[in-house]
C-alpha positions in Angstrom: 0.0 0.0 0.0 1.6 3.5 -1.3 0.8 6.5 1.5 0.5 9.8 0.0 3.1 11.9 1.6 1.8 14.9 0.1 -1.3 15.0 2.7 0.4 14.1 5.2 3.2 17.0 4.6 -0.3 19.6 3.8 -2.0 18.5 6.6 -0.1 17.7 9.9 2.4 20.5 11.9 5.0 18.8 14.0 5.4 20.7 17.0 8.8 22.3 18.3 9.4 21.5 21.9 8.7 24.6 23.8 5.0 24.8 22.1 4.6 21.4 23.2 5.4 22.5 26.8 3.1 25.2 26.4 0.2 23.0 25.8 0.9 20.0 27.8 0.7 23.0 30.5 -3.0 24.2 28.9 -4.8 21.3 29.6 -5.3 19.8 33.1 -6.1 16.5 32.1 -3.9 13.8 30.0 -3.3 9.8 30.5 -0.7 8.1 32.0 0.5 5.0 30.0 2.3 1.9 31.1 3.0 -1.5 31.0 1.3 -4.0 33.2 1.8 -8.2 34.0 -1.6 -8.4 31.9 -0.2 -5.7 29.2 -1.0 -1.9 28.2 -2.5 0.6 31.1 -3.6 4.2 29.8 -5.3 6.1 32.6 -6.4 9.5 33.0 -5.1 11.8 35.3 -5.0 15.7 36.2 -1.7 17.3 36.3 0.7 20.2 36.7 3.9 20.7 35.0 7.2 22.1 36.9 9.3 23.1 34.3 9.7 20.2 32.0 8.5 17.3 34.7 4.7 16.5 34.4 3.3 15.8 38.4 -0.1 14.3 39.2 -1.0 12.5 42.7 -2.5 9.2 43.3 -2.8 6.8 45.6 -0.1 4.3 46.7 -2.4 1.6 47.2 -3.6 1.5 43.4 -2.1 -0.4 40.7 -1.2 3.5 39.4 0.5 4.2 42.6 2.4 1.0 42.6 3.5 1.0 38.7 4.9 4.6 39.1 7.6 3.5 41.4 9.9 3.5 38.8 10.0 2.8 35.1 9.0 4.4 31.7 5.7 5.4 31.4 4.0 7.5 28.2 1.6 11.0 29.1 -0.4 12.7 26.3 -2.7 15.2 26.4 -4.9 16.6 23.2 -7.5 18.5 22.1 -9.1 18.1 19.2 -12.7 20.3 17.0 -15.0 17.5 15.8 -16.8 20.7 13.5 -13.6 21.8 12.0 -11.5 18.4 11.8 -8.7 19.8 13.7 -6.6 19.8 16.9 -3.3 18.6 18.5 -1.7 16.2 20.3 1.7 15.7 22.4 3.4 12.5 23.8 5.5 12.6 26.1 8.0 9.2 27.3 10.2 9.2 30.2 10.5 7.8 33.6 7.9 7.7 36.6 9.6 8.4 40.0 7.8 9.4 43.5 8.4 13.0 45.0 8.6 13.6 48.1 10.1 16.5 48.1 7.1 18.7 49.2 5.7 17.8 53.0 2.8 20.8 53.1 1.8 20.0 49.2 2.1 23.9 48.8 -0.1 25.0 45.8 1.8 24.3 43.0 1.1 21.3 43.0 -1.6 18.7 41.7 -4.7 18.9 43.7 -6.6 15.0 42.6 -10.1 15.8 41.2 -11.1 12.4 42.1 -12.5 11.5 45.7 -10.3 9.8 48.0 -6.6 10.2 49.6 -4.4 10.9 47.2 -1.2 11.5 48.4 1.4 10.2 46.5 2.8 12.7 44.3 4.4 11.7 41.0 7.2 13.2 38.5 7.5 11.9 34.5 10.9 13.4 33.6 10.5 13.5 29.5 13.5 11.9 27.5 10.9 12.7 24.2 8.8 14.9 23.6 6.8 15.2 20.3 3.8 16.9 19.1 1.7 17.7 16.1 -0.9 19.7 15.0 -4.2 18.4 12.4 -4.4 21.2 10.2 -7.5 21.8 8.5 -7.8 20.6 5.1 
């Protein structure tokens, strides 16, 4: 099967980095991938970003909270117009650590929207980080 570079070239924007910093940053929400013993996870989460470093807080008790001990892990976060057929994504893969480096959780930080104690605070440090844009046709 032939792909027609020519609508892909017309059509889709890749992103530099800093723009997708900026709209990791514009969006609250995104999903967490990893792996699990019974294969692929992707779960939503909200988040904040410090500097380059995405941070979201779950609990340790979840499968989430346990898999972000340490390892690689994916985050995206999109938007996209279902009237004008057009919108954006970024991926972002790195490494899940804890942090533990705020005791008071001082406002900067992620506040969970979902019920519950959620008080494990986690860091993705990006090694990649791409992006692109659907442009409208």
């Amino acid at each position: 099967m032939m792909v027609n570079e020519r609508w892909y070239a017309t059509h889709f924007k890749e992103l530099a980095f800093t723009e997708c910093l900026q709209l990791l940053g514009s969006s609250p929400g995104g999903r967490v991938a990893y792996s699990s013993d019974e294969g692929p996870v992707v779960l939503p989460v909200n988040h904040v970003m410090d500097g380059e470093d995405i941070l979201f807080r779950t609990s340790p008790h979840t499968e989430l909270g346990r898999a972000m001990r340490s390892g690689h892990v994916a985050f995206e976060v999109d938007e996209f117009d279902e009237v004008s057929r057009t919108g954006w994504s970024v991926l972002v893969r790195g490494d899940a650590e804890y942090d533990d480096s705020d005791v008071l959780l001082p406002e900067d930080r992620p506040g969970p929207w979902a019920a519950g104690t959620r008080n494990l605070v986690v860091r993705i440090r990006p090694r990649l980080v791409t992006g692109r844009r659907l442009l409208a046709r």
